[in-house]
C-alpha positions as CSV (number, residue, x, y, z in Angstrom):
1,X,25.5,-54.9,39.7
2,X,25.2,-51.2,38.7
3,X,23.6,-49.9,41.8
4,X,26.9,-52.1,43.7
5,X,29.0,-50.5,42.3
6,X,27.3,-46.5,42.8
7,X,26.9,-47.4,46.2
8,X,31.2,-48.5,46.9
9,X,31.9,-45.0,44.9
10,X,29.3,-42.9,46.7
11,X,30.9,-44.9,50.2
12,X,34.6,-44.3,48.9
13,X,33.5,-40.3,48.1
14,X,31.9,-39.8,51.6
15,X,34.7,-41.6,53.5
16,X,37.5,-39.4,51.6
17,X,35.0,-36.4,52.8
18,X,35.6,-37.1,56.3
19,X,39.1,-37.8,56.6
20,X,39.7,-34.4,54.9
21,X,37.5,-32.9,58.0
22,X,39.0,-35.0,60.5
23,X,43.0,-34.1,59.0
24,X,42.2,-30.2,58.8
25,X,42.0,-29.7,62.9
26,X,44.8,-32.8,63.1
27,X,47.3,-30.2,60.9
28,X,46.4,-27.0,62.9
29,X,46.8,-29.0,66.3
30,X,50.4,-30.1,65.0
31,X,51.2,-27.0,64.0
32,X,50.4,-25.6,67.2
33,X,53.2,-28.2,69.2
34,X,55.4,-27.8,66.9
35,X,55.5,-24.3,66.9
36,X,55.5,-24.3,70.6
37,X,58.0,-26.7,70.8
38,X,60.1,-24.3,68.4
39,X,59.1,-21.3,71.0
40,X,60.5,-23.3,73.8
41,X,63.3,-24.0,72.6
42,X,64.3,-20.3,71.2
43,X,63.5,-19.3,75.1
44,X,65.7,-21.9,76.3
45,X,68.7,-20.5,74.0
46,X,67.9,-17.0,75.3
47,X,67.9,-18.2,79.0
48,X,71.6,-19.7,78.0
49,X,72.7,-15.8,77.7
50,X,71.3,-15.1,81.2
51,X,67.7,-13.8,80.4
52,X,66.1,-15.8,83.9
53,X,62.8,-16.2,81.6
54,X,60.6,-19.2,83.2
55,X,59.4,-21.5,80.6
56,X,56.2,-22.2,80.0
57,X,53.5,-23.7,77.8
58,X,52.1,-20.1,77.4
59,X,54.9,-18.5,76.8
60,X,56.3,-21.5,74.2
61,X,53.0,-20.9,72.3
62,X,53.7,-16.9,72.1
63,X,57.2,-17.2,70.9
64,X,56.3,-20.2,68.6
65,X,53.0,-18.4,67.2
66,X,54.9,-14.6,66.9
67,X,58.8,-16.5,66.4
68,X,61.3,-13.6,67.4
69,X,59.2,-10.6,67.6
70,X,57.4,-12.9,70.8
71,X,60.0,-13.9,71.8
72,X,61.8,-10.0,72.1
73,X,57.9,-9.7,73.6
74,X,57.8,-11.9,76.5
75,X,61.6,-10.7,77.2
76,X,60.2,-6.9,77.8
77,X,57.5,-7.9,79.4
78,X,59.4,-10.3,81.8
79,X,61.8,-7.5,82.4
80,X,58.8,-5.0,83.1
């Protein structure tokens, strides 16, 4: 009964071990769409104003990754 009962904790401790490696990339992978979602939509607003700035999934992830300072970035370099 002993050894049962080791053996469901040890099971329990290993399974908790891998769903804390498999959430860490899940976390950074959300972060990254949510922050290029954000980046896409802070280009849209500046495209309202007249900018002419093409959006896309590279340039969403600069501006969501660097927030205004990318987006001021991709802006000068656009306008190169």
């Amino acid at each position: 009964m002993f050894e049962m009962i080791v053996a469901f904790a040890i099971g329990i401790i290993i399974l908790c071990l891998i769903a804390k490696i498999i959430a860490l990339p899940m976390k950074l992978l959300w972060k990254f769409i949510t922050n290029s979602l954000i980046g896409a939509v802070m280009l849209w607003v500046v495209n309202l104003f007249g900018a002419g700035v093409p959006i896309d999934i590279m340039r969403a992830l600069i501006a969501g990754i660097f927030g205004i300072p990318g987006v001021l970035l991709i802006l000068i370099y656009q306008h190169l």
